[in-house]
C-alpha positions in Angstrom: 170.4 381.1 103.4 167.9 383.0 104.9 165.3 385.0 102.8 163.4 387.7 104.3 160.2 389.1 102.8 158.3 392.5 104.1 155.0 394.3 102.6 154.3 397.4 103.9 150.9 398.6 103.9 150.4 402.8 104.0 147.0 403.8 105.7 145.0 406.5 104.4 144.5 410.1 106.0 140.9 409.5 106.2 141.3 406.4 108.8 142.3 409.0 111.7 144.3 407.4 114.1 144.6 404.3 112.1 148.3 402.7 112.7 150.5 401.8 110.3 151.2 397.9 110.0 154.7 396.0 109.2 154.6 392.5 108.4 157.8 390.5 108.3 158.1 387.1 107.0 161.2 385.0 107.1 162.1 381.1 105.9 165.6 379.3 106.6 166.6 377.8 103.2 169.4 374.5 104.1 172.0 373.6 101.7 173.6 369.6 102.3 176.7 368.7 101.3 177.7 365.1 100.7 181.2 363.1 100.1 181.5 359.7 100.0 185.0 357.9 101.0 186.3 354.5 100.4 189.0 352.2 100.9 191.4 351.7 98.2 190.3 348.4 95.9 192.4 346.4 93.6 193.7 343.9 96.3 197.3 345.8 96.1 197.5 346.0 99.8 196.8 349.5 100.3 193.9 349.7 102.1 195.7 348.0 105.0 200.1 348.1 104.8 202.8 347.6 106.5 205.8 349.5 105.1 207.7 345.8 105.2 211.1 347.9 103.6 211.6 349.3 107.0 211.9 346.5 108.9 215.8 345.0 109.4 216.7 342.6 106.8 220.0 341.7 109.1 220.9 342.8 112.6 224.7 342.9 113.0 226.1 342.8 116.9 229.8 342.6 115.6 232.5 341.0 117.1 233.7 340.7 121.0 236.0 338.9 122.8 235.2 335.5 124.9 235.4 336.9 128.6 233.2 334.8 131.7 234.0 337.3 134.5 231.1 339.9 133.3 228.2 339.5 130.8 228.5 340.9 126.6 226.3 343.3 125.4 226.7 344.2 122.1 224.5 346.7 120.5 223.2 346.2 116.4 224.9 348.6 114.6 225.2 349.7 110.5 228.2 347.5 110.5 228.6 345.2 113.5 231.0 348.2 114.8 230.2 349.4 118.3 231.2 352.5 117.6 228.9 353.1 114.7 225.3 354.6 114.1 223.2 351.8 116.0 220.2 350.4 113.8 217.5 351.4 114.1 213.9 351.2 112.7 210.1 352.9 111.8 207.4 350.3 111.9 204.9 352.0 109.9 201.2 351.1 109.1 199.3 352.3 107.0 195.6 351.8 107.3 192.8 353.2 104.6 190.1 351.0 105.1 187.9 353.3 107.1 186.4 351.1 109.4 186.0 351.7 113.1 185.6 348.1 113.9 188.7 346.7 112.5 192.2 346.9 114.2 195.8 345.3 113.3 198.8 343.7 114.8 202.3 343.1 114.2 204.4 340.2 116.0 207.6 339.4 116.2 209.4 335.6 117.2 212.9 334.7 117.5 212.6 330.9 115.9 215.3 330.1 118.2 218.7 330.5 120.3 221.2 332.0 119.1 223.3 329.0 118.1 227.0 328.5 116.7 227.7 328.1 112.9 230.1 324.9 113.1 228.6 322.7 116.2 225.1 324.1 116.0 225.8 324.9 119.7 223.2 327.4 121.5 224.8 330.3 122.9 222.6 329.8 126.2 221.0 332.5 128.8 221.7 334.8 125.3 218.9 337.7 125.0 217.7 340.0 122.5 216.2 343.0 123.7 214.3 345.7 121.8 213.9 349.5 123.0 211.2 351.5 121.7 210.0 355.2 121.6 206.6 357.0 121.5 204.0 355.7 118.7 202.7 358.7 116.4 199.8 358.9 114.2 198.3 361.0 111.1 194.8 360.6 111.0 193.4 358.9 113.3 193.7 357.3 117.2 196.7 356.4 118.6 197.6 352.7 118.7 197.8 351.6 122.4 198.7 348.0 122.0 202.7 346.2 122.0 205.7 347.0 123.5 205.5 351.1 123.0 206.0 354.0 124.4 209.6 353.8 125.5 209.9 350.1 126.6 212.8 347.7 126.9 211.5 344.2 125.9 213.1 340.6 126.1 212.4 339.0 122.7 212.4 335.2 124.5 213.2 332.7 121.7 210.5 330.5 120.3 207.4 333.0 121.9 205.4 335.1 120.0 205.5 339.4 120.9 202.8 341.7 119.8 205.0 344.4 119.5 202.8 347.0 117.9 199.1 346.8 118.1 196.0 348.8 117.2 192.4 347.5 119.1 189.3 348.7 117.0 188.8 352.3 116.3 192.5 352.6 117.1 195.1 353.2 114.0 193.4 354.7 111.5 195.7 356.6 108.7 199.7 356.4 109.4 200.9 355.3 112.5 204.7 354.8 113.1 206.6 353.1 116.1 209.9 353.7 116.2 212.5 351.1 117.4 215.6 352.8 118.7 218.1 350.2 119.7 218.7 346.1 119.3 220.2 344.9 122.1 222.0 341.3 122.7 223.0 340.3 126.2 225.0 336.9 126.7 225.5 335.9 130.7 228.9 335.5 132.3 228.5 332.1 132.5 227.6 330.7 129.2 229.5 328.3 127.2 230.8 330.2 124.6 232.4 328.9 121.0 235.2 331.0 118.7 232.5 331.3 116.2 230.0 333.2 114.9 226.3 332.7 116.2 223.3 333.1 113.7 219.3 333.6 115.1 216.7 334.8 112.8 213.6 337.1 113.6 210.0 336.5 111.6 207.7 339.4 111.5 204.3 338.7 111.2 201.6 341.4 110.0 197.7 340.6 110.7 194.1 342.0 110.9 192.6 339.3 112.9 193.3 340.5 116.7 
């Protein structure tokens, strides 16, 4: 706000030649505004989440036929049919806590092989691969870490993957990485049983980098 103030001063006849003076006097007046944020309290995870209902509960590669001439790859699809919508999936994080000198990670580990359901037999040279597309964010910096940004990754059994990471000052508010396809390869050459083959996946969600 700026106030302005003038006095004007008239001179009289008899002062012949006498000039007439202005005298202008101004002050800036500054109004602050305050707000004060905070992360969310009440220890129900929402200062720091991740959306956990949108990762896979069961990755279904379906059924093929025992060849050894050329590799199988099966794709993960709604219903094990290769034919059908493939699955697919939005890791989301959400992060509230307003701190520039925090980050996150999320990690993924197949515990093991793929191995048979009758002889416990491991379906050897057999890979899971992972292809994922561009990371987005509401709010803040995009994440830079994990496999992102259009990458096809190995998932090699019994090995830890950071597969979506934010460093400090990185992450802030929503930020989603899609996963657009599940892949499992088995080579030509592996010994393969008439059976079905089970592996499991354990997704681990962390703030300590």
């Amino acid at each position: 706000m700026v106030i302005t103030k003038k006095y004007v001063m008239a001179g009289m006849s008899i002062l012949v030649g006498a000039s007439l003076g202005i005298t202008s006097v101004s002050a800036d007046t500054t109004t602050d505004g305050t707000v004060t944020l905070q992360a969310p309290t009440g220890g129900n995870g929402e200062d720091l989440n991740l959306a956990t209902n949108k990762l896979p509960t069961n990755l279904n590669f379906g059924t093929a036929n025992i060849k050894y001439d050329q590799s199988i790859e099966q794709i993960a699809t709604v219903d094990g049919n290769q034919a059908s919508n493939p699955t697919t999936t939005d890791i989301q994080v959400t992060d509230n806590r307003g701190d520039l000198t925090k980050g996150w990670k999320l990690k993924v580990k197949q515990i093991a092989q793929f191995t048979s359901s009758v002889n416990q037999a491991e379906l050897a040279g057999a890979e899971l691969s992972i292809n994922t597309g561009n990371v987005t964010n509401i709010g803040g910096d995009l994440p830079t870490g994990g496999v992102i940004n259009t990458q096809d990754y190995v998932i090699t059994p019994d090995v830890d993957v950071e597969v979506f990471k934010a460093s400090p000052g990185e992450g802030l508010g929503i930020s989603t990485l899609p996963i657009n396809q599940y892949k499992l390869s088995i080579p030509a050459a592996a010994k393969k049983e008439a059976d079905t083959y089970h592996a499991q996946l354990t997704w681990t969600f962390s703030d300590t980098l």
